[in-house]
Biopython code that builds the backbone (N, CA, C, O; Angstrom):
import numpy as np
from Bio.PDB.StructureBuilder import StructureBuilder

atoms = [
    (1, "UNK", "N", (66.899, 45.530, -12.211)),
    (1, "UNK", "CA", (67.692, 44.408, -12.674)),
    (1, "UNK", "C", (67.041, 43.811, -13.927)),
    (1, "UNK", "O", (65.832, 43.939, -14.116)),
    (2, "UNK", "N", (67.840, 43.158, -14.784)),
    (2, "UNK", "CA", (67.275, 42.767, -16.290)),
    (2, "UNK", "C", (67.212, 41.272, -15.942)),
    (2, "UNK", "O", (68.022, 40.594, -15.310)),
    (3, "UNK", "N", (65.812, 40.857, -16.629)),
    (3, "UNK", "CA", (65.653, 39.888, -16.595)),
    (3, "UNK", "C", (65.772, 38.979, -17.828)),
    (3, "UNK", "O", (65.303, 37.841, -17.801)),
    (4, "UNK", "N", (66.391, 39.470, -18.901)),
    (4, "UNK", "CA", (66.384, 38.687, -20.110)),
    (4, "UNK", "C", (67.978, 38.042, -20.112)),
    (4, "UNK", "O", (68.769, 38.912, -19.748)),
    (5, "UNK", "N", (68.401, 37.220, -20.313)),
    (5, "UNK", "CA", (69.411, 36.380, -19.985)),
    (5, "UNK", "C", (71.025, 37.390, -20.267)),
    (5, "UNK", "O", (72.027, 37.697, -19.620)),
    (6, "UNK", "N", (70.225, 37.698, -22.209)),
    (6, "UNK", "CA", (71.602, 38.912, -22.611)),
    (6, "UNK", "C", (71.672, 40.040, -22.546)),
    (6, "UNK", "O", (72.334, 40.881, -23.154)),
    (7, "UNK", "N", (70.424, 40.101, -21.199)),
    (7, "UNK", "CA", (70.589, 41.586, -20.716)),
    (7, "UNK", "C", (71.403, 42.004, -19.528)),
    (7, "UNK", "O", (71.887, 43.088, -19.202)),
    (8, "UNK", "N", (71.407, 40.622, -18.894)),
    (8, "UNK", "CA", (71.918, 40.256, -17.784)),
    (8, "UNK", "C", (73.573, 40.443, -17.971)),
    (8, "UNK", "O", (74.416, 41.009, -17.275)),
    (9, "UNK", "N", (73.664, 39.552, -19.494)),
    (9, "UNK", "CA", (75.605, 39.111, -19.921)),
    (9, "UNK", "C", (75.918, 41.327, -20.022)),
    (9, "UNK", "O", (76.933, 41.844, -19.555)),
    (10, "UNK", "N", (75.053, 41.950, -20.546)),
    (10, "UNK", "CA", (75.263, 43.280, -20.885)),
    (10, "UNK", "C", (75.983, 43.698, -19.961)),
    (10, "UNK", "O", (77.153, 44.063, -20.075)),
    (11, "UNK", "N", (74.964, 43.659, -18.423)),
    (11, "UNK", "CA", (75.548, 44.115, -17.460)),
    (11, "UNK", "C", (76.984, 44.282, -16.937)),
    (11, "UNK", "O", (77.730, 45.219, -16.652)),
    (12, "UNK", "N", (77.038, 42.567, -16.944)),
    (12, "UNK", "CA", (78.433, 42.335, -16.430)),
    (12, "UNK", "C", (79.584, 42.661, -17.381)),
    (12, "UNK", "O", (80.755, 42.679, -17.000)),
    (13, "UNK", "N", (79.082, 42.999, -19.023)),
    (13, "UNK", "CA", (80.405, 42.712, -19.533)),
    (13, "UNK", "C", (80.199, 44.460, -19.557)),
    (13, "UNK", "O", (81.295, 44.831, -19.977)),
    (14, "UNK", "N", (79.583, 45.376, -19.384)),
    (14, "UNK", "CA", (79.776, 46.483, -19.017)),
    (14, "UNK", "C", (80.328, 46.732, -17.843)),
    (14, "UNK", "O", (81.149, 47.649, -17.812)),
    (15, "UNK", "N", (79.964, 45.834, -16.318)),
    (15, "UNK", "CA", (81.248, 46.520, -15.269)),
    (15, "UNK", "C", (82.430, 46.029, -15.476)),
    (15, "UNK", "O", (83.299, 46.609, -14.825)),
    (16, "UNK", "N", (82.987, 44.734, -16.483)),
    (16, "UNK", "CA", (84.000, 44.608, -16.090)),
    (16, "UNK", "C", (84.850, 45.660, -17.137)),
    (16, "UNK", "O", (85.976, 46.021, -16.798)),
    (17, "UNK", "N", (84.241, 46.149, -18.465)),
    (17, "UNK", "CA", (84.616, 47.341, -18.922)),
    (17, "UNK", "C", (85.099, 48.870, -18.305)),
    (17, "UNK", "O", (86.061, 49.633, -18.384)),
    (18, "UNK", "N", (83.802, 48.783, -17.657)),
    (18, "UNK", "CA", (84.211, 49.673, -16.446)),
    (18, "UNK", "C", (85.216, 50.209, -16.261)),
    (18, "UNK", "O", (85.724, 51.238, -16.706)),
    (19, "UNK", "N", (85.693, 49.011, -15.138)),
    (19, "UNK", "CA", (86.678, 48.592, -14.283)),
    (19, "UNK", "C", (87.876, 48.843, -14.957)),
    (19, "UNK", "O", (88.671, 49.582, -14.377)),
    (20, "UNK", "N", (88.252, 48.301, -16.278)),
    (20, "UNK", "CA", (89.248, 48.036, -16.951)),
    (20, "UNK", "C", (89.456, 49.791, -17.551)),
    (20, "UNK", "O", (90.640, 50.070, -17.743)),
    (21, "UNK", "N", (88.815, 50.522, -17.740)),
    (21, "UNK", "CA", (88.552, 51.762, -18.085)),
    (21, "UNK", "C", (89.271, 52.402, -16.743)),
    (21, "UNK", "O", (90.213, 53.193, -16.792)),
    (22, "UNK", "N", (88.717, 51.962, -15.665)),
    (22, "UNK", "CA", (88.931, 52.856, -14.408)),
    (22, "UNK", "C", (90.226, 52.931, -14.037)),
    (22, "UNK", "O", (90.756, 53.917, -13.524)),
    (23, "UNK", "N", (90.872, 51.638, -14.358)),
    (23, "UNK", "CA", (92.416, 51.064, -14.079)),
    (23, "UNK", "C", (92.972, 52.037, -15.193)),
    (23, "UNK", "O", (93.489, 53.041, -14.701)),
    (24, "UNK", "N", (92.989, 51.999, -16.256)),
    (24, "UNK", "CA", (93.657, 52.716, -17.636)),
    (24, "UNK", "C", (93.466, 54.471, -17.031)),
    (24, "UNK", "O", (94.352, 55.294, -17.263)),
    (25, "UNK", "N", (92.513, 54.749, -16.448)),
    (25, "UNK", "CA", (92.687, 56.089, -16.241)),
    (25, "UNK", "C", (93.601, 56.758, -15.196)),
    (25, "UNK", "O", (94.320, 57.753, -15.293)),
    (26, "UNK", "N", (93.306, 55.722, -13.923)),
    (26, "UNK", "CA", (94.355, 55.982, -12.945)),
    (26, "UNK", "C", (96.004, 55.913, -13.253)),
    (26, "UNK", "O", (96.949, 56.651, -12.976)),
    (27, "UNK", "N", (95.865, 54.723, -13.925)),
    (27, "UNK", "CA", (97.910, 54.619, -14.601)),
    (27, "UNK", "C", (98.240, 56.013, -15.134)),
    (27, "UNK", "O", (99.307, 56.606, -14.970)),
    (28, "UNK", "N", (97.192, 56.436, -15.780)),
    (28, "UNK", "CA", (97.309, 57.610, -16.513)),
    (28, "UNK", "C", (97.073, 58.866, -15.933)),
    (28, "UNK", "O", (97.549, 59.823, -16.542)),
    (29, "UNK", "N", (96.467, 59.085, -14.929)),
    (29, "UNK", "CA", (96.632, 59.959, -13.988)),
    (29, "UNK", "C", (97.965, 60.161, -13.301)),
    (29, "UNK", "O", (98.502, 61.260, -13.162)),
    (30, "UNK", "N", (98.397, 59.135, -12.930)),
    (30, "UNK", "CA", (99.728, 58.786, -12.062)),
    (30, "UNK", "C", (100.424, 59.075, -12.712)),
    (30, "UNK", "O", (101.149, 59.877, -12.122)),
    (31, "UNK", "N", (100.812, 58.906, -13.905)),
    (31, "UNK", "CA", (102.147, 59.398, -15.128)),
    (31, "UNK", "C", (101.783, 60.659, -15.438)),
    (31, "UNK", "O", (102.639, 61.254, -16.093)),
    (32, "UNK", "N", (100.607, 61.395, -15.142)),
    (32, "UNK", "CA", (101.052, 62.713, -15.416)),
    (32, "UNK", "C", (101.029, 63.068, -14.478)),
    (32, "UNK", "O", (100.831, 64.279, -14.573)),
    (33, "UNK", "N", (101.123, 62.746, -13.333)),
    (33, "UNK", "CA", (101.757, 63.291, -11.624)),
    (33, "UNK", "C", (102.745, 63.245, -11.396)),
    (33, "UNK", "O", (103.284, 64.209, -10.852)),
    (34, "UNK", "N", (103.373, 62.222, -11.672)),
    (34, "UNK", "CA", (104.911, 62.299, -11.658)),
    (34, "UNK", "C", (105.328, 63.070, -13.216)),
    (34, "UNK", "O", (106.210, 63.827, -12.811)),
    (35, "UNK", "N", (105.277, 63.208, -14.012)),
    (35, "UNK", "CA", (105.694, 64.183, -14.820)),
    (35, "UNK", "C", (105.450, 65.696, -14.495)),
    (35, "UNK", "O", (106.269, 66.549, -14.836)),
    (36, "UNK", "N", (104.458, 65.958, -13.918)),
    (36, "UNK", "CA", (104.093, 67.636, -13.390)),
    (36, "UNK", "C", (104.920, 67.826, -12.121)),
    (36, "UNK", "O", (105.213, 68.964, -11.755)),
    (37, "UNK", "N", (105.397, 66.486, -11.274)),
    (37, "UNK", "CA", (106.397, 66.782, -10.337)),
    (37, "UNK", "C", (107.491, 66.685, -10.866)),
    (37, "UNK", "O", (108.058, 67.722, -10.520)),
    (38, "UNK", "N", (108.185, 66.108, -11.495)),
    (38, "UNK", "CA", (109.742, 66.377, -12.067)),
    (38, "UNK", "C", (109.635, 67.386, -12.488)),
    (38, "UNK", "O", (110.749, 67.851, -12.248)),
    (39, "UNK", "N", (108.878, 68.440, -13.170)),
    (39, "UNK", "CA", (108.745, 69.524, -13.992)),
    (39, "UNK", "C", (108.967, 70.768, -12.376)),
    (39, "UNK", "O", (109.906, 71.542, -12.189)),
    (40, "UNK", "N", (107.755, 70.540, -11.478)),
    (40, "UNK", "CA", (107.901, 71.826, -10.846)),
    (40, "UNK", "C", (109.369, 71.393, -9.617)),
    (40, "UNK", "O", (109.944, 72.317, -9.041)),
    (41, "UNK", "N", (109.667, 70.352, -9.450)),
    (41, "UNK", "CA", (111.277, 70.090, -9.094)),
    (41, "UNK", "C", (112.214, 70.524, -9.906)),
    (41, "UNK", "O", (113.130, 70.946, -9.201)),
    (42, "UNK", "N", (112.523, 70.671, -11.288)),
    (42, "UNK", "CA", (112.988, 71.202, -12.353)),
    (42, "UNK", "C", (114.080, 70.201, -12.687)),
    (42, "UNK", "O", (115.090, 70.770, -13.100)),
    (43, "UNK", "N", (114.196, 68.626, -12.620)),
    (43, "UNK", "CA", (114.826, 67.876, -13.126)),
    (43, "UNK", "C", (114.193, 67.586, -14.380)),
    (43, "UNK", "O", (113.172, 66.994, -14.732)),
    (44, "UNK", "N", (115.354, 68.340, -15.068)),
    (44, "UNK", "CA", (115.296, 67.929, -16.699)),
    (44, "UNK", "C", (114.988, 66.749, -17.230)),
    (44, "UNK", "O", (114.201, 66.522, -18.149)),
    (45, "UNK", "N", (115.961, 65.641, -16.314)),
    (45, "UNK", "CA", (116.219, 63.909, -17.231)),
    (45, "UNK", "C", (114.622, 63.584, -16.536)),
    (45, "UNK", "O", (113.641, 63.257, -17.203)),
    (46, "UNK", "N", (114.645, 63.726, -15.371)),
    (46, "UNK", "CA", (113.719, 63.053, -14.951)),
    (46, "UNK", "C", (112.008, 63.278, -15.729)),
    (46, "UNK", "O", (111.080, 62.480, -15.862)),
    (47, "UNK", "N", (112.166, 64.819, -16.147)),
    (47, "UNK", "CA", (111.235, 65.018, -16.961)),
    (47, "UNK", "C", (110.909, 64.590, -17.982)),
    (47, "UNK", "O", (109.739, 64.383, -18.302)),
    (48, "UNK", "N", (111.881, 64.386, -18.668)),
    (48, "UNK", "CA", (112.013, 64.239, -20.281)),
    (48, "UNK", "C", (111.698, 62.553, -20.266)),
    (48, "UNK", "O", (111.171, 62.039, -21.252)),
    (49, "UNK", "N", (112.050, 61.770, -19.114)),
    (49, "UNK", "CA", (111.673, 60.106, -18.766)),
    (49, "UNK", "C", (110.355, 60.035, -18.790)),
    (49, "UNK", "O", (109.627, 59.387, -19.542)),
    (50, "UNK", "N", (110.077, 60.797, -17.853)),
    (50, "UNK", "CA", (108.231, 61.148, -17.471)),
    (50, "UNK", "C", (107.367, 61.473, -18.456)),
    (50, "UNK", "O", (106.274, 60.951, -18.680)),
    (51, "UNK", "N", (108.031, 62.580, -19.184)),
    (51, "UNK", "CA", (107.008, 62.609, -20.350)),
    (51, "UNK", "C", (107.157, 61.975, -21.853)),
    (51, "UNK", "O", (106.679, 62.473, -22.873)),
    (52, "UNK", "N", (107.852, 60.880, -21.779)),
    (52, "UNK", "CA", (107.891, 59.960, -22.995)),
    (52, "UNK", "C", (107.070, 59.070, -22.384)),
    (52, "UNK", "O", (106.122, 58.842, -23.135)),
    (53, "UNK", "N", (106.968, 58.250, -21.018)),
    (53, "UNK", "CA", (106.038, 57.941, -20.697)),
    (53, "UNK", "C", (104.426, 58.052, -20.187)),
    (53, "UNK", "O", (103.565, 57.175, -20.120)),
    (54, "UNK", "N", (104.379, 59.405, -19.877)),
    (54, "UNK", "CA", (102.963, 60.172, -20.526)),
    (54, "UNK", "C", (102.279, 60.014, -21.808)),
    (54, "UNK", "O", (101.106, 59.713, -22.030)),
    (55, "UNK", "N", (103.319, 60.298, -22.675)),
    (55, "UNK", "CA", (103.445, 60.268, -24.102)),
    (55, "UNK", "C", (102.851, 58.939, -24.326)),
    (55, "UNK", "O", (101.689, 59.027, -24.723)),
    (56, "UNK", "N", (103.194, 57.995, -24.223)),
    (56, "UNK", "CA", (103.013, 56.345, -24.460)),
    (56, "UNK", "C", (101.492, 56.329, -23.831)),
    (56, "UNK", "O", (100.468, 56.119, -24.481)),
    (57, "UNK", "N", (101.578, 56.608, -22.363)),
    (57, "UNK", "CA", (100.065, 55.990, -21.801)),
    (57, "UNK", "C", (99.182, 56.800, -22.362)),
    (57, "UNK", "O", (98.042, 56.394, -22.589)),
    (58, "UNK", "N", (99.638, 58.280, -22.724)),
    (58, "UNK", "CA", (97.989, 58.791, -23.550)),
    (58, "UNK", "C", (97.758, 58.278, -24.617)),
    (58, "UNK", "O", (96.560, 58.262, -24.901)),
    (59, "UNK", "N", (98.845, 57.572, -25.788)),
    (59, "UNK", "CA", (98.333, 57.005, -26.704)),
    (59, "UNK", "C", (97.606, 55.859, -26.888)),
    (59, "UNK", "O", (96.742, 55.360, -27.610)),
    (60, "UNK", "N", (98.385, 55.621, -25.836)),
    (60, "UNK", "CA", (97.386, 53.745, -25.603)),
    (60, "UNK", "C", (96.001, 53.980, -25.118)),
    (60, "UNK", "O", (95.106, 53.251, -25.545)),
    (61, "UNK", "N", (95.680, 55.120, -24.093)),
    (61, "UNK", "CA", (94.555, 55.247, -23.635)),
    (61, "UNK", "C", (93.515, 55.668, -24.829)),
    (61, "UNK", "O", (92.299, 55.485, -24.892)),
    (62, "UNK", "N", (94.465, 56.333, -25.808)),
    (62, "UNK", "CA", (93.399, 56.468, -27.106)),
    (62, "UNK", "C", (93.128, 55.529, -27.972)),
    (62, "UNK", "O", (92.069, 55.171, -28.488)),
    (63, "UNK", "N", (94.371, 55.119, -28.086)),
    (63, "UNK", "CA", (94.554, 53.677, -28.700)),
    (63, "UNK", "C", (92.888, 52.795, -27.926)),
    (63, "UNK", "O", (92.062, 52.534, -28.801)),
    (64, "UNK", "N", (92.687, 52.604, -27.234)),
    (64, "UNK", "CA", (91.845, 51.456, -26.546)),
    (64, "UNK", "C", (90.643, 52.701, -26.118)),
    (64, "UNK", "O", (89.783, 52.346, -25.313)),
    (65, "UNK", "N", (90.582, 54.210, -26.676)),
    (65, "UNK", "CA", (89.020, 54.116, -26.727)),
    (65, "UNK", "C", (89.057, 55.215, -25.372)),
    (65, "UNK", "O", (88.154, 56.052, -25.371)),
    (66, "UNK", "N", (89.743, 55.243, -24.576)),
    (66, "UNK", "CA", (89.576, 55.596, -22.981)),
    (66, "UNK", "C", (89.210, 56.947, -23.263)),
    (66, "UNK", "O", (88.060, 57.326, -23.039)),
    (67, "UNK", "N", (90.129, 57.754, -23.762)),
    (67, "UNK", "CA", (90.421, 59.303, -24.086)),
    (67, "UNK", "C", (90.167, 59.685, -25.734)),
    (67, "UNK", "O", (90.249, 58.815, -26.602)),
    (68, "UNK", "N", (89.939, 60.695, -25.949)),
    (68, "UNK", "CA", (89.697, 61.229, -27.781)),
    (68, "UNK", "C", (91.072, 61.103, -27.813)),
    (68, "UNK", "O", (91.907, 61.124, -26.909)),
    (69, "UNK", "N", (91.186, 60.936, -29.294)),
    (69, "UNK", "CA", (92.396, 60.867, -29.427)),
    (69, "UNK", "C", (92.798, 62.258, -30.041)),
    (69, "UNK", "O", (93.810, 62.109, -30.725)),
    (70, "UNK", "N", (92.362, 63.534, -30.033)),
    (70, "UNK", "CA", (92.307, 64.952, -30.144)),
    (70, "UNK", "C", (92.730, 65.188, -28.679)),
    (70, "UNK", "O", (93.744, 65.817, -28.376)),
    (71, "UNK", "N", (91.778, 64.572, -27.693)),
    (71, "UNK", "CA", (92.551, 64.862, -26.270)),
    (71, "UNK", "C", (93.861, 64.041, -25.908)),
    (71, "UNK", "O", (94.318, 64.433, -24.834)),
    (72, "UNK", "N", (94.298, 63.437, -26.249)),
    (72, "UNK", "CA", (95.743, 62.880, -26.164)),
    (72, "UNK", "C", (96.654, 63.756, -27.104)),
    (72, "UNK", "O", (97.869, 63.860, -26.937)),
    (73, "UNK", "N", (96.009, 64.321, -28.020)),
    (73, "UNK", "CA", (97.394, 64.768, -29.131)),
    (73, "UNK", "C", (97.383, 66.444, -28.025)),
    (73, "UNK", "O", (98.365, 67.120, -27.718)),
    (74, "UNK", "N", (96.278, 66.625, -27.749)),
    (74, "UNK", "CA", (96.325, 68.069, -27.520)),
    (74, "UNK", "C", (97.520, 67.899, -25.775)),
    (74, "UNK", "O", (98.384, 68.758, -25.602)),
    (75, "UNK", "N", (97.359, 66.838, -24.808)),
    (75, "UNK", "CA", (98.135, 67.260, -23.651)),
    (75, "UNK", "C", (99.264, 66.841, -23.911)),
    (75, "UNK", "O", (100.143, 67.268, -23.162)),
    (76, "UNK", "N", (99.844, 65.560, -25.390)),
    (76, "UNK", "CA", (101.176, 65.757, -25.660)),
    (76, "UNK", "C", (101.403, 67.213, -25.781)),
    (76, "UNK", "O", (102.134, 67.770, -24.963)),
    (77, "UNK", "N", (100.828, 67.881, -26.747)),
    (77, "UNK", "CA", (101.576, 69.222, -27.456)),
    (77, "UNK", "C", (101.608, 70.285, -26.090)),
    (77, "UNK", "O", (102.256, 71.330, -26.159)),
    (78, "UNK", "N", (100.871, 69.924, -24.888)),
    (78, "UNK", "CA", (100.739, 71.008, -24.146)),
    (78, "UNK", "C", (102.109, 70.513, -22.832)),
    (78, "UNK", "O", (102.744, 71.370, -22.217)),
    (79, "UNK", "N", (102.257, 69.424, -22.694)),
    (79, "UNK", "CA", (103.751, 68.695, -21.688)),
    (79, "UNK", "C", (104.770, 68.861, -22.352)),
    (79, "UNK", "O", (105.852, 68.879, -21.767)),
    (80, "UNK", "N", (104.694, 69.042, -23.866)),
    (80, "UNK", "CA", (105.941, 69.252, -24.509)),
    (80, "UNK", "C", (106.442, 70.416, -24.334)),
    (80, "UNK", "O", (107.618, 70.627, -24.035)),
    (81, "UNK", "N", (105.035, 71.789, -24.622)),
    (81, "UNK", "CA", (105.397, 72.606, -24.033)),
    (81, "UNK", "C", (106.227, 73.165, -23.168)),
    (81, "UNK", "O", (107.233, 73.874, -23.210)),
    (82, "UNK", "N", (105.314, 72.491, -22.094)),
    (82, "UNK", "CA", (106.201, 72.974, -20.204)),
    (82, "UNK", "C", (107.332, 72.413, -20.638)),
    (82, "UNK", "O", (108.363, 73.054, -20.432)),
    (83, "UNK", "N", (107.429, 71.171, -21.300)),
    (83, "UNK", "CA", (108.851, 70.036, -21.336)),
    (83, "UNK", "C", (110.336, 71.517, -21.480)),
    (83, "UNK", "O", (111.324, 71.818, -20.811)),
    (84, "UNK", "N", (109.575, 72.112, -22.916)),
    (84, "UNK", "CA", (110.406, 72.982, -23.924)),
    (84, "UNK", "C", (110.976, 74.578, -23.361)),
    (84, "UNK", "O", (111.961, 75.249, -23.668)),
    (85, "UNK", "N", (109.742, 74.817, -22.313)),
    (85, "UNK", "CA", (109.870, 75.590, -21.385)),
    (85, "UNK", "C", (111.384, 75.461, -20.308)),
    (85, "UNK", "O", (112.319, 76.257, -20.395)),
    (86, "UNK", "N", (111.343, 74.387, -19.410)),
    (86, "UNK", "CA", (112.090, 74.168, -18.157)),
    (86, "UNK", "C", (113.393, 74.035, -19.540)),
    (86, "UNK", "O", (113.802, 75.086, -19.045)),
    (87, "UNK", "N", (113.907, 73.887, -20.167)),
    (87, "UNK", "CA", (114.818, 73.346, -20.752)),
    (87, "UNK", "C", (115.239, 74.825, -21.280)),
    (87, "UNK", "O", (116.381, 75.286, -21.258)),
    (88, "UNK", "N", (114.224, 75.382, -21.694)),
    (88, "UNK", "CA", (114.925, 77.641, -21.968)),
    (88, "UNK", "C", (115.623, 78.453, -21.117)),
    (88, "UNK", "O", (115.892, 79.607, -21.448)),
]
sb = StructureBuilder()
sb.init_structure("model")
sb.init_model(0)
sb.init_chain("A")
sb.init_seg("    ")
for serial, (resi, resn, name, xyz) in enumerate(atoms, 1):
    if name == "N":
        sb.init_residue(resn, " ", resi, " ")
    sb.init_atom(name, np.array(xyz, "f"), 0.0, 1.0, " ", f" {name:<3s}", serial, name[0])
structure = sb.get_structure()
């Protein structure tokens, strides 16, 4: 444990970073679960809903630092894919 006062503020303002990190990843886990399930169900609309909102939470997650933003451009181009796929 740190005993210098702003070693102490470090701590905490690192778990509540954390935390706020941990939340941003799960939303973002969850939107690409339900997008990989509309896909292997093979509803088109429902897909194409799912992955505009994929679309959105990976940017924000890059947007705010969570994910590279090389790794957000790369699993758009790879959902668009499957997207471009079910739709052939």
């Amino acid at each position: 444990m740190p005993n210098i006062k702003s070693a102490k503020k470090r701590v905490k303002t690192t778990e509540t970073k954390t935390m706020r990190n941990k939340v941003e990843k799960t939303i973002l886990k969850t939107a690409i679960k339900k997008y990989e399930t509309a896909l292997a169900a093979g509803e088109k609309a429902a897909a194409e809903e799912a992955f505009r909102a994929v679309c959105k939470k990976l940017d924000q997650a890059a947007a705010h630092g969570i994910i590279s933003k090389n790794k957000a451009a790369r699993k758009t181009s790879r959902f668009a894919l499957k997207l471009n796929k079910l739709g052939a």
